[in-house]
C-alpha positions, 0 to 999 in steps of 0.5 A: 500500500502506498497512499499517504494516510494524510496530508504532510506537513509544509515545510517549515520555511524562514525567509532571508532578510535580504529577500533572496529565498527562505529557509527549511527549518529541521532542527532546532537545538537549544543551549541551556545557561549560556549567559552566568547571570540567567543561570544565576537569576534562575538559582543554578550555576554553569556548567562550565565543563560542557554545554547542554541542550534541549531540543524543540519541534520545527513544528512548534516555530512561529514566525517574528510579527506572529500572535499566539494564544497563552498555552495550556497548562501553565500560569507562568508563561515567559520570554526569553530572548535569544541569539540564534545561529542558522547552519548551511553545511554539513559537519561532524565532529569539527573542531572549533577552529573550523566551526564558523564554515559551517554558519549560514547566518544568524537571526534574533529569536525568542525560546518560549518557557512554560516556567511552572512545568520547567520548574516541576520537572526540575524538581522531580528530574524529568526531561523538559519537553512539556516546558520548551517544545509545544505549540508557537514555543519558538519565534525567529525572525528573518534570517541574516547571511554570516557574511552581512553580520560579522563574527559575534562578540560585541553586539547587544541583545536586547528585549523589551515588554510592551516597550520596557526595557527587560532583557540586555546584554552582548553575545561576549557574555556567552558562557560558550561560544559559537564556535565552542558550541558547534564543534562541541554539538558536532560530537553528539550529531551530524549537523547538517543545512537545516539546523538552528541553534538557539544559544541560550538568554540573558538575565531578566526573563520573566512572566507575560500576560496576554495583551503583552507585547515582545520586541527583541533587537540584536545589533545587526539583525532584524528584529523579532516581535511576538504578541500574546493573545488570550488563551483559546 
């Protein structure tokens, strides 16, 4: 039997800032506690012998300027702004020196949180999937080329909430690297075109509401703008 039982998906498709074409999403990996601050305001330290991560669904990824409804089950809903790194070639356990070739470009994102299950999961030392990867849980703006960017270091990566300055910091205040990230999540996959790496928020994540507005800028990149709708 070769009848498809359903129709599959649509591609989850990102489009460039320079509006030359879009970007197929696969994957999406996430770095925890990037930035010591955050770690510290969230009462954990670094882990500073190795990066870890958590994973999300290309199916759960929004595009900037979307509105979501407040997802269920959770009353503490949060923002987190973030840096993400877009690949468009093929590596397997690279070494750092080499990682950047693998970069196709960068845009700003934001890592949606149901804090309260996060917490829960925390406690009892379960995975997080039920507190990062569910529906509109990641947002990214348009995508651009490395080669427009520049390397990271001194630029700022900011968020503001409903216009109020919440979130600053510069992607050198990253605990890892790009580079340091990529030849080390190398190790544990075959990272290929397709792949997005969320690189973890600075300090002042907090609670949204719906009626609540998210701006996040990053020096260089197109911003990303997410508004929260009343839960369906």
């Amino acid at each position: 039997m070769t009848d498809i039982l359903f129709p599959p998906p649509a591609p989850v498709l990102v489009p460039l800032r320079d509006g030359t074409g879009f970007y197929p999403v696969t994957r999406i990996f996430c770095v925890g506690r990037n930035y010591a601050d955050h770690a510290k305001e969230m009462g954990a330290e670094v882990d500073r012998e190795a990066p870890f991560y958590f994973t999300k669904s290309p199916a759960h990824l929004v595009l900037s300027g979307a509105t979501v409804p407040y997802p269920p089950g959770t009353q503490d809903f949060h923002h987190e702004m973030e840096f993400v790194v877009v690949l468009g070639a093929a590596g397997f356990r690279v070494a750092a020196e080499q990682a950047m070739g693998l970069v196709f470009g960068y845009a700003a994102g934001l890592d949606m949180t149901r804090r309260d299950l996060q917490g829960v999961a925390k406690d009892k030392r379960r995975p997080w999937d039920t507190a990062k990867d569910f529906e509109h849980a990641a947002v990214l703006g348009p995508i651009t080329r490395a080669a427009e960017f520049g390397l990271p270091g001194p630029q700022a990566i900011t968020l503001a909430l409903d216009g109020e300055p919440v979130q600053r910091s510069h992607l050198s205040e990253m605990v890892w690297s790009v580079p340091e990230i990529i030849a080390h999540l190398s190790k544990l996959y075959h990272l290929a075109p397709g792949d997005l790496i969320y690189t973890g928020t600075p300090a002042g994540v907090g609670p949204v509401t719906p009626g609540n507005r998210l701006h996040g800028e990053i020096d260089g990149l197109a911003p990303v703008d997410l508004t929260i709708a009343a839960a369906e």
